[in-house]
C-alpha positions in Angstrom: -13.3 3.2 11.5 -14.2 1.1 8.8 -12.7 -1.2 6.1 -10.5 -0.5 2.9 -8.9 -2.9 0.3 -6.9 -2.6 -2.7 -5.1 -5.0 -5.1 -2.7 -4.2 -7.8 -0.8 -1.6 -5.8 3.5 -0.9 -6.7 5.4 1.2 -4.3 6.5 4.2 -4.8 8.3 5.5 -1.9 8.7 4.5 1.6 9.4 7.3 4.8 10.2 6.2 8.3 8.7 8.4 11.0 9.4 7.8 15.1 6.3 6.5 15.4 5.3 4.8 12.1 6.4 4.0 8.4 4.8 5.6 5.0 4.5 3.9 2.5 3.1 5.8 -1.2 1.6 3.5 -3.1 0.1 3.2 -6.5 -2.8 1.5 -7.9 -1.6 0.8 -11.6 -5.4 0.7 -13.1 -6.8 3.5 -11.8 -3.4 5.5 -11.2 -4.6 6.2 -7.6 -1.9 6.9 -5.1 -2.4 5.8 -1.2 -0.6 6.8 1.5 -0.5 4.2 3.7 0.6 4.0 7.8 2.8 1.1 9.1 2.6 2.1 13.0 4.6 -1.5 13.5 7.5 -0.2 10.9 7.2 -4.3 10.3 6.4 -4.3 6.7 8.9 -5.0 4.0 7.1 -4.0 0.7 9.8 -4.3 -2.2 9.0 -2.0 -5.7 8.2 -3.6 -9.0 6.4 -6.5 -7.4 2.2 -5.8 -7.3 0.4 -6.2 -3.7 -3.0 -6.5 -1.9 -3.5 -4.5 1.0 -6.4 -4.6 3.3 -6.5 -2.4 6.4 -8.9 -0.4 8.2 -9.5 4.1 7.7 -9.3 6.0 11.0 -10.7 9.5 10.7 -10.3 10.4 13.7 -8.7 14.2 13.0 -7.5 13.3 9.6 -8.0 10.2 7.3 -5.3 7.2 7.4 -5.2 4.6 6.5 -3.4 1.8 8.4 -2.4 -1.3 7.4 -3.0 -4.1 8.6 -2.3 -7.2 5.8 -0.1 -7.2 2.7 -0.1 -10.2 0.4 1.1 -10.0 -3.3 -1.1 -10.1 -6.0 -0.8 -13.2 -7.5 -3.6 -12.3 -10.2 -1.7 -9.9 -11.6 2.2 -11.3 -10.4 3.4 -11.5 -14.0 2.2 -8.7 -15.8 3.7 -6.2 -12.7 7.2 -7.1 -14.4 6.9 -4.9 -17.1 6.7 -1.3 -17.0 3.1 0.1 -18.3 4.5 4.0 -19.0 
């Protein structure tokens, strides 16, 4: 396992699963989508509002990566109110 961290990420969709949550998010620089695992179904990530997620990659059979801190970006707060399409 090892470490991953990304900041200016909106949400795009969020899927509950028995045993975890999905959320799809999107990195609006670099247009990167992440599909990232809640396995407490505890997060409450709300769209249009940027965040910083930090959580670690297990690639054990596949690659996930599994949360475990969201925070909002506060850098970049204000500018996540308008749409950039």
């Amino acid at each position: 396992m090892f470490n991953f961290s990304a900041n200016h990420l909106f949400l795009l969709s969020r899927t509950e699963y028995r045993s975890c949550a999905v959320f799809l998010l999107q990195d609006r620089d670099t247009q990167r989508v992440y599909r990232l695992y809640d396995f407490t179904k505890a997060l409450l990530i709300r769209p249009g509002v940027a965040y910083c997620v930090a959580g670690k990659v297990n690639s054990a059979d596949k690659l996930y990566l599994v949360i475990e801190s969201v925070r909002l970006d506060t850098k970049r707060r204000r500018a996540s109110t308008s749409n950039p399409w």
